[in-house]
Structures are given as structure tokens and as C-alpha cells.
Phi, psi and omega in degrees: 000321186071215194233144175225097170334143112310139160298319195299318195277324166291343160304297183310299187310314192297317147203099195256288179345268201322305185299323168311320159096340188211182172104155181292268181189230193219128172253119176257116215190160165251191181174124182311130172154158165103197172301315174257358170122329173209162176243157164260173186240151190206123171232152160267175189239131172255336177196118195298146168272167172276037181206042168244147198281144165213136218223122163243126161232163183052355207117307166305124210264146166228175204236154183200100186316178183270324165295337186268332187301359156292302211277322205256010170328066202118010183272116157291120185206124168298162190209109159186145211248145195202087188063262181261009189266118157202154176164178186251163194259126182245112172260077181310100167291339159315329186280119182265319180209161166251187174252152218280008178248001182081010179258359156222184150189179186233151181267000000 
């Protein structure tokens, strides 16, 4: 299934790249905390490992280990902003429940 970019989320990355002056693109990955057990995580990328998944939309590279890539199969992810609140949405199908602050969740 992979991964699937927004037009809104492939801008927003392209351009932080672009501000940045250098990356690959963005690595998408989890990582155990919180309340409900795992959060996702986001980096840009300057230099890919060799065993990372790597999936282009839009333009956009996004990069994924092999371990996180259970949890983030079949994930959608969004970029939008809503007065002074912005960031991006991840619509997991994997995800069984979240925590009641939106900062983690479990598979």
C-alpha cells in the first residue's frame, strides 16, 4: 500500500527542503511514548540508510525504515492549518485507538 502525500503535505515539505538549502526528503517512522504507545516521528533526510523504504509523491521523497513500516502501511498524510494551529495529519488505518491528547497511538 505504501504511503500517501497530500498535495498540501507535498508543498509544506518541498518547501522546508527548499528553506533548508539541502535534504533528500522526509523520513517517516515511529517511535515508542506516550500514553498510548507509539508517536510518529519526522526528520528531513540528507543521507538515506540502505535498508529504507523509499516511496515518491508529488515530488516528494518520503524515506522509512523497515521496522516502522508495519505500523505506517496504507498512512495518509496531510498538511493544514487552522488559525494559529498547523501541522500535519496522519490518517493510519493501522491505528487502533489514540490518546485522548493526540500524541500517541497504538496498532
Amino acid at each position: 500500500m505504501g504511503i500517501t502525500l497530500t498535495p498540501q503535505a507535498a508543498d509544506h515539505i518541498n518547501r522546508h527542503i527548499e528553506k533548508r538549502g539541502s535534504g533528500l526528503g522526509l523520513r517517516l517512522g515511529v517511535r515508542l511514548t506516550g500514553c498510548s504507545g507509539m508517536a510518529y516521528k519526522l526528520e528531513y533526510v540528507d543521507q538515506p540508510n540502505s535498508d529504507d523504504q523509499v516511496y515518491e509523491q508529488l515530488g516528494v521523497k518520503v524515506f522509512i525504515d523497515p521496522k516502522s513500516l508495519p505500523f505506517l502501511d496504507g498512512t495518509r498524510v496531510d498538511y493544514s492549518r487552522d488559525g494559529l494551529n498547523e501541522g500535519f495529519k496522519f490518517s493510519n488505518p493501522n491505528e487502533k485507538a489514540s490518546c485522548g491528547c493526540g500524541e500517541s497511538f497504538t496498532v
